[in-house]
Each structure stands twice: as structure tokens, then as C-alpha cells.
BANU-849739 format. One record per residue (C-alpha): residue number from 1; residue in one letter; x, y, z. Coordinates in Angstrom, 2 decimals, padded with zeros to 5 digits. Example, Ala and Ser with C-alpha at 12.3 -4.5 7.8 and 13.67 -1.06 7.14 Angstrom:
<rs>
+------+------+---------+---------+---------+
: resi : resn :      c1 :      c2 :      c3 :
+------+------+---------+---------+---------+
:    1 :    A :  012.30 : -004.50 :  007.80 :
:    2 :    S :  013.67 : -001.06 :  007.14 :
+------+------+---------+---------+---------+
</rs>
This chain:
<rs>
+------+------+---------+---------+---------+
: resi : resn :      c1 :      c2 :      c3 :
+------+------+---------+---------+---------+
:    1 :    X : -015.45 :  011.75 :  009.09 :
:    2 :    X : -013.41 :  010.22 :  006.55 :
:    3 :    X : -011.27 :  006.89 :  007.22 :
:    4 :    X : -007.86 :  008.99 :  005.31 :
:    5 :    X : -006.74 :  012.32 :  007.31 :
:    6 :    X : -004.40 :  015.05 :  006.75 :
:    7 :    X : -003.09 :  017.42 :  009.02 :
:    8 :    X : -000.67 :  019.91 :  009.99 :
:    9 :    X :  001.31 :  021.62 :  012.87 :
:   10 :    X :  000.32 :  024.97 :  013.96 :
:   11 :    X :  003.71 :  026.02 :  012.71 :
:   12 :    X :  003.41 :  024.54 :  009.17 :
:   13 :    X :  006.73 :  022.33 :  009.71 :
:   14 :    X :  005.16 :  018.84 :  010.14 :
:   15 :    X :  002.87 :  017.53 :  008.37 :
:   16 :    X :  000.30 :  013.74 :  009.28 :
:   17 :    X : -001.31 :  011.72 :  006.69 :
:   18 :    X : -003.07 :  008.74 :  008.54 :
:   19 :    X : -005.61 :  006.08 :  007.34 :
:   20 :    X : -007.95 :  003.30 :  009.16 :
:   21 :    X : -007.24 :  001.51 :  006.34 :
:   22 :    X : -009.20 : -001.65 :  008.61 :
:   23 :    X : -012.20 : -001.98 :  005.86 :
:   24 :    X : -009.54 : -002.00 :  002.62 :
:   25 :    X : -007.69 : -004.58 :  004.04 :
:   26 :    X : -010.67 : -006.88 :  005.16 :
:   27 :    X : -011.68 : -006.83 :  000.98 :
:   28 :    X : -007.96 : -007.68 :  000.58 :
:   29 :    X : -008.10 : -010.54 :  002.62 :
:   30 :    X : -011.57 : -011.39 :  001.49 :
:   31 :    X : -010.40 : -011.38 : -002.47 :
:   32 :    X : -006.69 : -013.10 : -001.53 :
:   33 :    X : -007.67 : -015.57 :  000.87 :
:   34 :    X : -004.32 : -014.59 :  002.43 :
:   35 :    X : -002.83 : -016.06 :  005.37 :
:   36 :    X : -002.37 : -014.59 :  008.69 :
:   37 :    X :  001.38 : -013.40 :  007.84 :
:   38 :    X :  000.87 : -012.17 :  004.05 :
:   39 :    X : -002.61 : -010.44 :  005.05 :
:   40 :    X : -000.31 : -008.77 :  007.38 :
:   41 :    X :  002.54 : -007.63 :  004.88 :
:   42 :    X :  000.15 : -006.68 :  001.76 :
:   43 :    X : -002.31 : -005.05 :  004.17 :
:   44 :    X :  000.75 : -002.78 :  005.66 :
:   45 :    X :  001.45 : -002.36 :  002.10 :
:   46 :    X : -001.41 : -000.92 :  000.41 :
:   47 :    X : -001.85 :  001.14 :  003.87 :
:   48 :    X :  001.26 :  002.96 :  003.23 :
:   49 :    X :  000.40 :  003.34 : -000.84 :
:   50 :    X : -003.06 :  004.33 :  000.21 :
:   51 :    X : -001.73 :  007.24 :  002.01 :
:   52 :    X :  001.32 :  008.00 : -000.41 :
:   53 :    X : -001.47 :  007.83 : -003.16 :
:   54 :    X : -003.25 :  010.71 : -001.11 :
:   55 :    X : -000.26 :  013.02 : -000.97 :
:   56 :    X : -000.29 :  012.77 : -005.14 :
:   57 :    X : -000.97 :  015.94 : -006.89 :
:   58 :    X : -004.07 :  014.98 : -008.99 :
:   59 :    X : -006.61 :  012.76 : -008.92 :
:   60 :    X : -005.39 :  010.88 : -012.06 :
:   61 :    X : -002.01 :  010.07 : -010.89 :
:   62 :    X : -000.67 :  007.02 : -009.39 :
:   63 :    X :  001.46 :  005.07 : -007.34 :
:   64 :    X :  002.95 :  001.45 : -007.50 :
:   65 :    X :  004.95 : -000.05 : -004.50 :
:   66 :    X :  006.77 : -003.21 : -004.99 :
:   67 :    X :  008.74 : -005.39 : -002.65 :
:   68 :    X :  010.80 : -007.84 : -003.61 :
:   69 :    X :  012.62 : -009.16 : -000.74 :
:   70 :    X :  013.07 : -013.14 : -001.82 :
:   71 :    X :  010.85 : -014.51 :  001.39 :
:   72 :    X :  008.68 : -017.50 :  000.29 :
:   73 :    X :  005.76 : -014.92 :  000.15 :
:   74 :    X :  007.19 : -013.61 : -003.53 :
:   75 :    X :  006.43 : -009.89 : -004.87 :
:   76 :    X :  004.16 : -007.74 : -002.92 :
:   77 :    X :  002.49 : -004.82 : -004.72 :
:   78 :    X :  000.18 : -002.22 : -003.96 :
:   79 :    X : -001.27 :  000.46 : -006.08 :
:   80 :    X : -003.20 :  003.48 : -005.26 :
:   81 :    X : -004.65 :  006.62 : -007.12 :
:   82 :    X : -004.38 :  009.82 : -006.45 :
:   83 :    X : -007.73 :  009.34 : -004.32 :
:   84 :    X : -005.78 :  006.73 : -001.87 :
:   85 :    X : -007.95 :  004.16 : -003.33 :
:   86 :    X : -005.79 :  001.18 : -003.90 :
:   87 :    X : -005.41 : -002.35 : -004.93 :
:   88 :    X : -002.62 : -004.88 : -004.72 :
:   89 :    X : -001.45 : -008.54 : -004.63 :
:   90 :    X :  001.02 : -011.04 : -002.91 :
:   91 :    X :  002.28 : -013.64 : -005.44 :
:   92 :    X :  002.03 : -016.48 : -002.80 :
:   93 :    X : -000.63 : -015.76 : -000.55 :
:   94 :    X : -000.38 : -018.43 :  001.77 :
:   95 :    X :  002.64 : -018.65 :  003.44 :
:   96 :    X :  003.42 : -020.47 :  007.00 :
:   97 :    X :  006.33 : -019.69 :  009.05 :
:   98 :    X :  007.04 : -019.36 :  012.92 :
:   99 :    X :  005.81 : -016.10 :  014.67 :
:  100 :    X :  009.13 : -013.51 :  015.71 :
:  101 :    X :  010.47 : -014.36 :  019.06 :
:  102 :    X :  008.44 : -011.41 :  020.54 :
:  103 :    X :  005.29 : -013.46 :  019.54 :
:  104 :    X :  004.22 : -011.12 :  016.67 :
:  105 :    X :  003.56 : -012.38 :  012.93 :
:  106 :    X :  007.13 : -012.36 :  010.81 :
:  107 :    X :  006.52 : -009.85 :  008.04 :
:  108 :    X :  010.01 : -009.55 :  007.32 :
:  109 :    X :  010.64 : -013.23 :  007.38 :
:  110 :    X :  007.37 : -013.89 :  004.72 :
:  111 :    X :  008.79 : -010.85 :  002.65 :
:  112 :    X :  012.59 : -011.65 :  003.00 :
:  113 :    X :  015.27 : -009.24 :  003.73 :
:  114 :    X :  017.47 : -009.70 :  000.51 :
:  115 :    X :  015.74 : -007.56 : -001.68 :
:  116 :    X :  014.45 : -004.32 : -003.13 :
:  117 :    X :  011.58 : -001.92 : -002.23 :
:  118 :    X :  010.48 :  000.02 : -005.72 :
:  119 :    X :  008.26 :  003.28 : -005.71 :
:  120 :    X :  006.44 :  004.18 : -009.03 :
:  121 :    X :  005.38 :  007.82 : -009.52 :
:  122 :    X :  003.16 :  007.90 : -012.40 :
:  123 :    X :  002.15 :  011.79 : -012.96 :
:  124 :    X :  001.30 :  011.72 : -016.59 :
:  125 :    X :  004.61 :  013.05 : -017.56 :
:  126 :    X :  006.18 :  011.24 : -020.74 :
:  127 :    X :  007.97 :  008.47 : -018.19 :
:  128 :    X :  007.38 :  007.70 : -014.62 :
:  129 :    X :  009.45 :  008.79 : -011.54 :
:  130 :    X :  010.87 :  005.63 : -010.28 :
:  131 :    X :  012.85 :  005.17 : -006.85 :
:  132 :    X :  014.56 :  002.36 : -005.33 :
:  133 :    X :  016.48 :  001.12 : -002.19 :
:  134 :    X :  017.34 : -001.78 : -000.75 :
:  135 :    X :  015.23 : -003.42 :  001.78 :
:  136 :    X :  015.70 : -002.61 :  005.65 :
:  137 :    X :  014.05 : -004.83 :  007.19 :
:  138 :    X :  010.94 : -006.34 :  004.96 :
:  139 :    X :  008.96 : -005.14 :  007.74 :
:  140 :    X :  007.62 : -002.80 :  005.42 :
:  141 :    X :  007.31 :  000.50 :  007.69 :
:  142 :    X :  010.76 :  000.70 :  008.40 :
:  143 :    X :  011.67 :  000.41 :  004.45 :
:  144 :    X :  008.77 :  003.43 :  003.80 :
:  145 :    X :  010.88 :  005.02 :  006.00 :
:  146 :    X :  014.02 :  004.75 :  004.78 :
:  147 :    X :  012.45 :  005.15 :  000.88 :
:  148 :    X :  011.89 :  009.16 :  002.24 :
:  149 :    X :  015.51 :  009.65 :  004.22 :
:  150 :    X :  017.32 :  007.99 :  001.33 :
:  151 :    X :  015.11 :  009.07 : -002.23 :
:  152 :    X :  013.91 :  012.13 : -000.81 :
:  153 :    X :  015.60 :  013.50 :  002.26 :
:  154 :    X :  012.29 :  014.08 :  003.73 :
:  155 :    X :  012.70 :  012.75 :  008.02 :
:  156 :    X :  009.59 :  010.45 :  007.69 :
:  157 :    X :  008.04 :  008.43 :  010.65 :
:  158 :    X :  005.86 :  005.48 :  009.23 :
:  159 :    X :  003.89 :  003.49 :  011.46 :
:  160 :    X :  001.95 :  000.99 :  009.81 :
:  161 :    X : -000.34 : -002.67 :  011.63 :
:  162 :    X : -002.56 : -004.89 :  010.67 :
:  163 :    X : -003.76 : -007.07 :  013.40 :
:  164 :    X : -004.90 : -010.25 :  012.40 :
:  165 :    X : -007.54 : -012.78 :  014.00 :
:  166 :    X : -007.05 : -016.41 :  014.97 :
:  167 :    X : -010.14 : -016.82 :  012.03 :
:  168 :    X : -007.68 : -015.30 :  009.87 :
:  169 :    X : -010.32 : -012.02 :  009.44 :
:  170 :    X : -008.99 : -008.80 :  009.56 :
:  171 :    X : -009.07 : -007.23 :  013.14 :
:  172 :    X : -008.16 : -003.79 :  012.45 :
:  173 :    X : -005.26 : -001.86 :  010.39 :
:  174 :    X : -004.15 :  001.47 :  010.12 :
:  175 :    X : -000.88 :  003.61 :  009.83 :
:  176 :    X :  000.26 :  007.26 :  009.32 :
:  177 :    X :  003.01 :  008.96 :  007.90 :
:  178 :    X :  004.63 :  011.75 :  009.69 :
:  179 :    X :  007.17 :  014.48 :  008.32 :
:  180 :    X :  009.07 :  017.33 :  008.98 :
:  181 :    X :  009.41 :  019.65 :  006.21 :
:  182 :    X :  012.38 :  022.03 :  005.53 :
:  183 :    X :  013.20 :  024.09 :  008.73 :
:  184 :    X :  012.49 :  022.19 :  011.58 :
:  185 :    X :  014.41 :  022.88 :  014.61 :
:  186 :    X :  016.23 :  020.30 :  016.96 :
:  187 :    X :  013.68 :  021.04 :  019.70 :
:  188 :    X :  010.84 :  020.17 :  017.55 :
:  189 :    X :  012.10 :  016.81 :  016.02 :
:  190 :    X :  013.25 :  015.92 :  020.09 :
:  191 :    X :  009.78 :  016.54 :  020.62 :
:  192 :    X :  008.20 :  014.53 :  018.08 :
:  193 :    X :  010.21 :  011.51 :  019.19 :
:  194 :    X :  009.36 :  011.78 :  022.52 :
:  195 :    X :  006.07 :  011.50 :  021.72 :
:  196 :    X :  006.22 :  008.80 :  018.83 :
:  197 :    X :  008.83 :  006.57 :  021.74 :
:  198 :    X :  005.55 :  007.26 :  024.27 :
:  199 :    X :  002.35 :  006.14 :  022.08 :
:  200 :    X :  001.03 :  003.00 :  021.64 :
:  201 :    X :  001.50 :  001.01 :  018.02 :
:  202 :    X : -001.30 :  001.66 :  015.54 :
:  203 :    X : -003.62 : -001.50 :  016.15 :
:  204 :    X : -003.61 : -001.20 :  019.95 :
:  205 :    X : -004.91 :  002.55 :  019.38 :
:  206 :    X : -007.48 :  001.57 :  016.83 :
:  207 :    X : -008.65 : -001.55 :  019.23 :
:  208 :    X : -009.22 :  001.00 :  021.69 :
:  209 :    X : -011.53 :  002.74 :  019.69 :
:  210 :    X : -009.02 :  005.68 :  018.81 :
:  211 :    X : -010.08 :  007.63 :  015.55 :
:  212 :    X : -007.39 :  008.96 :  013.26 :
:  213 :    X : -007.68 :  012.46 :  014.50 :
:  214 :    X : -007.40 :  011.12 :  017.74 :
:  215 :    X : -004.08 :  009.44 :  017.18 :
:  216 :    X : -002.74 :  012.27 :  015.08 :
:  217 :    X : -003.28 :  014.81 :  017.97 :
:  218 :    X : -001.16 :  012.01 :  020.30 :
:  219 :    X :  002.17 :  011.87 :  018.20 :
:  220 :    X :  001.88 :  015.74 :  017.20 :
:  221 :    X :  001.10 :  016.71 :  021.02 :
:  222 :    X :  002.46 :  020.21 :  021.74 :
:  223 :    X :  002.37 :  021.00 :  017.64 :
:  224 :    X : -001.34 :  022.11 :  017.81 :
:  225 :    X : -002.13 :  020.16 :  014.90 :
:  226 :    X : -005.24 :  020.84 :  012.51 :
:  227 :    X : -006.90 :  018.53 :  010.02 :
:  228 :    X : -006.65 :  019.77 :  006.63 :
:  229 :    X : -009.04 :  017.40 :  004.54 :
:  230 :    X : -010.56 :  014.03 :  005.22 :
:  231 :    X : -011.08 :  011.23 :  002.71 :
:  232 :    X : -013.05 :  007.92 :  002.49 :
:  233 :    X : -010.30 :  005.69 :  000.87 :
:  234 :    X : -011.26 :  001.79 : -000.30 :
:  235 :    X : -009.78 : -001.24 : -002.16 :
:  236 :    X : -011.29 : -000.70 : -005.44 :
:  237 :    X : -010.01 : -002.27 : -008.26 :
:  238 :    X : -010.52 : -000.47 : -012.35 :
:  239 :    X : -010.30 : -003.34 : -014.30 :
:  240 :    X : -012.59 : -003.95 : -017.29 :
:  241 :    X : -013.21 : -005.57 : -020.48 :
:  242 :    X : -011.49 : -003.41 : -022.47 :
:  243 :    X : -008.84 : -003.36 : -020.88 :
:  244 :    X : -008.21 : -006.78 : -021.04 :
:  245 :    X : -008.58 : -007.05 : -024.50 :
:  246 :    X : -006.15 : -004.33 : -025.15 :
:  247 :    X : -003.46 : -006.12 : -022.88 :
:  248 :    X : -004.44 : -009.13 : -025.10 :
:  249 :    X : -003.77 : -007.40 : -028.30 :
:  250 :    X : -000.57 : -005.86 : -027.17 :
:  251 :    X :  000.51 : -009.29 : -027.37 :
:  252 :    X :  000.66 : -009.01 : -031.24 :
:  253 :    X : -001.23 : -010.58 : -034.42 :
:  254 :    X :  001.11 : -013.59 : -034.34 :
:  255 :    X :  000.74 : -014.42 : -030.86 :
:  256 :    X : -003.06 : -014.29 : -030.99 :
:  257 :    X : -003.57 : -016.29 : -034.09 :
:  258 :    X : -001.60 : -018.66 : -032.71 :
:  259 :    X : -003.64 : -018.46 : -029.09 :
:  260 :    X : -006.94 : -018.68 : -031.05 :
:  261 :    X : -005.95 : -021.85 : -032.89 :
:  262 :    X : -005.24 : -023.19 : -028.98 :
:  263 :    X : -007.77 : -021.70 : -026.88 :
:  264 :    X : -010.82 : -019.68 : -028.88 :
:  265 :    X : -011.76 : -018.18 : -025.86 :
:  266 :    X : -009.25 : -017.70 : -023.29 :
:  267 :    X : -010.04 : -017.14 : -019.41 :
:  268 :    X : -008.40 : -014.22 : -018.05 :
:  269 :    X : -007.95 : -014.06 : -014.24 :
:  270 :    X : -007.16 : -010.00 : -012.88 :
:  271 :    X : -004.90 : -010.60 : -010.57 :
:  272 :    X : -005.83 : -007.19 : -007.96 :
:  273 :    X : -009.62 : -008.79 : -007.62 :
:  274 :    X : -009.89 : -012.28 : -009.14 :
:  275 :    X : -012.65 : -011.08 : -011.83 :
:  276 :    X : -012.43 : -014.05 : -014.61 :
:  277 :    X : -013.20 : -012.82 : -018.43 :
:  278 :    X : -013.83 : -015.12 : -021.43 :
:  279 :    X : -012.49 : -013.09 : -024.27 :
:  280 :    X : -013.31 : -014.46 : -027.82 :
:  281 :    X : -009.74 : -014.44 : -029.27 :
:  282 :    X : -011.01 : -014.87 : -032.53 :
:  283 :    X : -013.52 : -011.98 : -032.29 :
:  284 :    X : -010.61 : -009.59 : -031.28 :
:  285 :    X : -008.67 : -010.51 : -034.56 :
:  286 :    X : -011.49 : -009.31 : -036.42 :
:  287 :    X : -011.64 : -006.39 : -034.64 :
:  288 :    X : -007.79 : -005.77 : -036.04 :
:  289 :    X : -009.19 : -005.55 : -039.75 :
+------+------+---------+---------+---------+
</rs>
């Protein structure tokens, strides 16, 4: 079985897309050397692009979230394909603040509250879709959640958690998205949030050993739910050479003369998996002729 499921009701009117997204987020953590509050908010973050990534069309399209809430933990981004493979950073990755009074690690406090989440639909088309709302919470689920009621009028349930260890590893992380499509009655969506009010969050089902089908068949009990297609999802970042050296020459013929009379070879750093290239500026001007 895959680590990404998708399922539906019996019915056809709601639909599950969840994700153990537990190994992803340990190469995250692993690349970032984030702290125990920003593993938490990027790792919820490329969880839910991971699974919007999945409910793409095609293969080749993509999907960009961006938060900027102005918390001391800067942008957060996550990008996935239409695979649910993803990739993402946090422009300061360590950040220290108090735990929430409840004892659990301040997402929205690292991400900030003041702010913007931004969706980027990228489906080949001549421009991108693009969507944006103001920030909830920060706490990331809640502002998936409100992305669907407010952008799309789709009712969404988003349940995303990473559960961090005192090493600062990854314990386990995980989330779903759950919707009701066009036609749902009032007895089904009372249903539904009975049984979302009655299950346990994400990490406590996957630290009990719960699999994805497992927790999909909790929070759509009575629905009869089927899986539709399972996935193995990862962090995997596409960078390359070449692309580097295009970026670099989008810059312009000025701008590189003038970089290779500074710095011949320039370091380049990518900033989704911390590959360094050495890029003979004065190579890539020839290149031009």
C-alpha cells in the first residue's frame, strides 16, 4: 500500500485524500535542519500540498502554497506535482518561541497571523490560477480550510500533524482532506461531524499504528467508503544544472558580465534541497554567442 490514498463514499458525495506524509517530512527536516516549531509548520505544509498536488489533473501540473503570515519564521512554501511529490522551504528555519498554553508547539505564533495564504495552480494554461485569502489562524489546517469555503465553495475538513521529538527528529506526520461535493444532504454533513468531533488528531492515530485506510474508514464511518487509488508520495526535489544556468542567464548579458568580472564562478545554493553548483559565469557568456 501506498503512503497517499484516495477514496470515496458509497454514495459518491464525499470524497478523502489522506497521506502518511511521516517519511517526506523526516527528509525535510533532515535537508532544513528545522527546529521543533518550523519542522512542524513546513511539514503541515507540504502535507497539505502533497495531497492538493494529488487531486491535480495531470502528472505535469503543479502546485505552490505560500504563507506569509509575518511570524519570525518568514515565508513558508511548499510545492508539489501532480504526483504529490513535493518540496518546500521556511525562510528562517530555526525559530524559538514558548509552546501554546495547551502545551502543543505554536505554529501559528512561528507563522504569524497577519498575513496571507497564496495557492498556485499551474496547469500549463498560458497563466496560472492563483487564489488568495487572508490567514485564519497560521495554524495552517484551518487556513486550507478556509482556502476551499472561501476560493472554491467546496465544505473541506483538513486535518493536518506533525509530531515532533525532543531530538528534534520527525515522529510521525500525516493529514487528509475531506469534502463534500455538490448535493450533500444535512444528514450526511451532521454525520460527518460527528464523526470528525469523535476521532482522535492525525499523529495520535498514526502513533497507534493506524494506516491511512484505517483512518479514512473512521471519519467516513456509516459512508461505506472505498479506496480509489493509492500512491507512494516523497520529498523529491527537480533541480539541475541546467536549470540553474538558465535562471542565471535570465538575469541578462549585463548583469553577468558584470558577475563574471566579480565572481568567475559563482556558488549557487537550491534553496528546496541545499545542492551547491559552481557555475562558470564566464563559460555561460560564451554559450550566448
Amino acid at each position: 500500500m501506498g503512503n497517499m490514498i484516495r477514496g470515496i463514499s458509497e454514495n459518491g458525495g464525499v470524497i478523502f485524500c489522506g497521506v502518511d506524509s511521516t517519511n517526506l517530512v523526516r527528509t525535510m527536516e533532515q535537508i532544513h535542519k528545522t527546529s521543533a516549531v518550523t519542522s512542524a509548520a513546513l511539514g503541515r505544509l507540504l502535507t497539505a500540498a502533497s495531497i492538493m498536488g494529488i487531486m491535480l489533473k495531470n502528472s505535469k501540473d503543479s502546485i505552490t502554497l505560500r504563507v506569509n503570515g509575518g511570524g519570525p519564521a518568514g515565508t513558508v512554501l511548499a510545492v508539489a506535482d501532480g504526483m504529490g511529490c513535493v518540496k518546500g522551504y521556511v525562510e528562517h528555519p530555526v525559530v524559538e518561541i514558548p509552546l501554546r498554553p495547551d502545551g502543543k508547539l505554536n505554529v501559528g505564533g512561528a507563522v504569524g497571523r497577519d498575513g496571507t495564504l497564496s495557492i498556485v495552480r499551474d496547469l500549463g494554461l498560458k497563466e496560472p490560477y492563483v487564489g488568495q485569502i487572508p490567514l485564519v489562524s497560521g495554524e495552517i489546517a484551518e487556513d486550507i480550510t478556509s482556502y476551499y469555503a472561501t476560493s472554491e465553495q467546496i465544505p473541506t475538513v483538513c486535518a493536518l500533524g506533525v509530531l515532533v521529538a525532543p531530538d528534534l527528529t520527525i515522529s510521525c506526520a500525516g493529514g487528509y482532506l475531506l469534502q463534500l461535493l455538490p448535493g450533500a444532504t444535512e444528514e450526511e454533513i451532521t454525520m460527518l461531524e460527528k464523526n470528525i468531533a469523535n476521532v482522535p488528531s492525525v499523529t495520535t492515530l498514526l502513533q497507534q499504528g493506524k494506516t491511512m485506510q484505517e483512518i479514512m474508514e473512521m471519519v467516513m464511518q456509516g459512508f461505506d467508503p472505498q479506496v480509489l487509488d493509492e500512491y507512494d508520495v516523497e520529498y523529491r526535489c527537480d533541480c539541475t544544472e541546467q536549470r540553474v544556468e538558465r535562471a542565471l542567464i535570465s538575469m541578462g548579458r549585463a548583469e553577468l558580465e558584470k558577475l563574471a568580472a566579480e565572481e568567475p564562478v559563482v556558488e549557487v545554493n537550491c534553496q528546496f534541497c541545499d545542492k551547491k553548483y559552481h557555475v562558470d559565469v564566464n563559460k555561460l557568456l560564451k554559450s550566448l554567442d
